[in-house]
Structures are given as structure tokens and as C-alpha cells.
N, C-alpha and C positions, 0 to 999 in steps of 0.2 A: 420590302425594304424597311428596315427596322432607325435608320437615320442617314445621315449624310455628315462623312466624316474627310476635313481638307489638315494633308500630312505634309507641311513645312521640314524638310533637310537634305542635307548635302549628301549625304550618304544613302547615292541608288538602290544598295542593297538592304538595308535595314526600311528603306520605303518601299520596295519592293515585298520583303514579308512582312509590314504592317499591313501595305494592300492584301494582300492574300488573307493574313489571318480577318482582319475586319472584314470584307470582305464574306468570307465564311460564315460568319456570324449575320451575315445578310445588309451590312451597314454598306452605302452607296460612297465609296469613296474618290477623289480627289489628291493626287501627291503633285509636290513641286520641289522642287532641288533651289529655287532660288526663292528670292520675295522683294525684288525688285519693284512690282505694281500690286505691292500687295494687297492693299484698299480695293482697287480693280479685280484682282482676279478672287477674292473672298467674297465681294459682292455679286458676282460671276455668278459665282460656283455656289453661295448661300447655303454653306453648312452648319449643322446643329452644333457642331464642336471642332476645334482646330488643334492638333500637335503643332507644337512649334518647337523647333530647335534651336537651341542656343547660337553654334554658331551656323545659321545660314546665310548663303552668300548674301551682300547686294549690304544689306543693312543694318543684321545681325538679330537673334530672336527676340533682345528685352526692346530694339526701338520698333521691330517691328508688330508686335504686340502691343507695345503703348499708340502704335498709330492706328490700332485696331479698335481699342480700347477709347481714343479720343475721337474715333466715329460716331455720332447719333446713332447711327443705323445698323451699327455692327457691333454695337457694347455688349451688348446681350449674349453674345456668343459665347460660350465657356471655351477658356482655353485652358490646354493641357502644358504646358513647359517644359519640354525634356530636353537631357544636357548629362554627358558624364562628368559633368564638374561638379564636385563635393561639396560645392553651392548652390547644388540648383535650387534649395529651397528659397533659399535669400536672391536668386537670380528672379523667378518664379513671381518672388513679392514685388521684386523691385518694377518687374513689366506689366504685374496688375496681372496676371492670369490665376484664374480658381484652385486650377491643381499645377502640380509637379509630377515627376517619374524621372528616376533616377536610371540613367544606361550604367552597364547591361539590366534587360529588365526580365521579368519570364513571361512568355503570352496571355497567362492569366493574369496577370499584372496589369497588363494593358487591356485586356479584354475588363478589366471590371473596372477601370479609371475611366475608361471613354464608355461606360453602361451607365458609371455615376455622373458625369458630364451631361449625357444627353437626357437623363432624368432631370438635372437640375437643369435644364432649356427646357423642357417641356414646362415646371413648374412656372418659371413666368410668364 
């Protein structure tokens, strides 16, 4: 197992082949369609990196990432921001996550965003 990666969105099928392609690459993954307890289940589950999407149910991706973010215990976690909104970078800033990924994306895309993510968790 090369990391432990938790995939926040609404959309079963594009979490469906994040699982698969990560997954592949040997990363122990984690998908959720909502973020209801979010705090609870990322503490759970204590992954090296999280996707989060813009909009998932329950709370929405930039307050659920800011309550991620105002954890002692879960700051550390790189988060990834992904959103087809042609803000995400400004969405991204505003929830406090490290990177962004723009939908649609291409698997290398995402395979080298969540490789530089969990290199930057390993450095701290």
C-alpha cells in the first residue's frame, strides 16, 4: 500500500473510477457521496490525502474542508479541491486545501496530484 487516499463526491461514477484507478496504483482508498460527519468519518478512516468536492451533499466542499482544516488532529492532511467550476482555484483557496484539479480531468492528472499530496504528508 503506497497511501491511504479518502474521495469526498456526489457523483458515484467518477468515485467509482477514482477508486479503481488509485486503487491501481496500490493507494488504499476510502469514497463517500456525502460529508455529513465529516470530522468522524476522516478520523475513521485517517487518510494521507482527501479529494473533496465542491459540491457534496450535507455541507458543501469549502465548509467541509474548513472543518477539516480547524481540526488540531486533522490539519495536516493535504487536501485535494476538485470542482468543475472555473473557480476552483479560488474555491480551493477559500477552504484552505493545498491543491486543486480542475473536472474533467485525465488520470494522469490525478495520479500525479494525489502522488504530490501524499509526498507532501509524508514531509511533515
Amino acid at each position: 500500500m503506497y497511501g491511504r487516499v479518502m474521495i469526498f463526491d456526489d457523483d458515484t461514477d467518477l468515485l467509482e473510477v477514482c477508486s479503481i484507478v488509485l486503487k491501481s496504483k496500490n493507494y488504499e482508498v476510502e469514497s463517500c457521496n456525502r460529508c455529513h460527519s465529516i470530522v468522524q468519518d476522516v478520523e475513521l478512516f485517517a487518510p494521507d490525502v482527501i479529494l473533496m468536492d465542491n459540491w457534496i451533499p450535507d455541507t458543501g466542499g469549502v465548509k467541509a474542508t474548513q472543518l477539516i482544516k480547524r481540526h488540531s488532529g486533522l490539519k495536516g492532511i493535504p487536501v485535494i479541491f476538485f470542482s468543475a467550476n472555473n473557480d476552483v482555484r479560488e474555491l480551493a483557496v477559500e477552504a484552505g486545501a493545498e491543491f486543486f484539479l480542475q473536472k474533467p480531468f485525465e488520470i494522469d492528472e490525478l495520479e500525479n496530484i494525489v502522488s504530490k499530496a501524499i509526498e507532501l504528508r509524508r514531509l511533515q
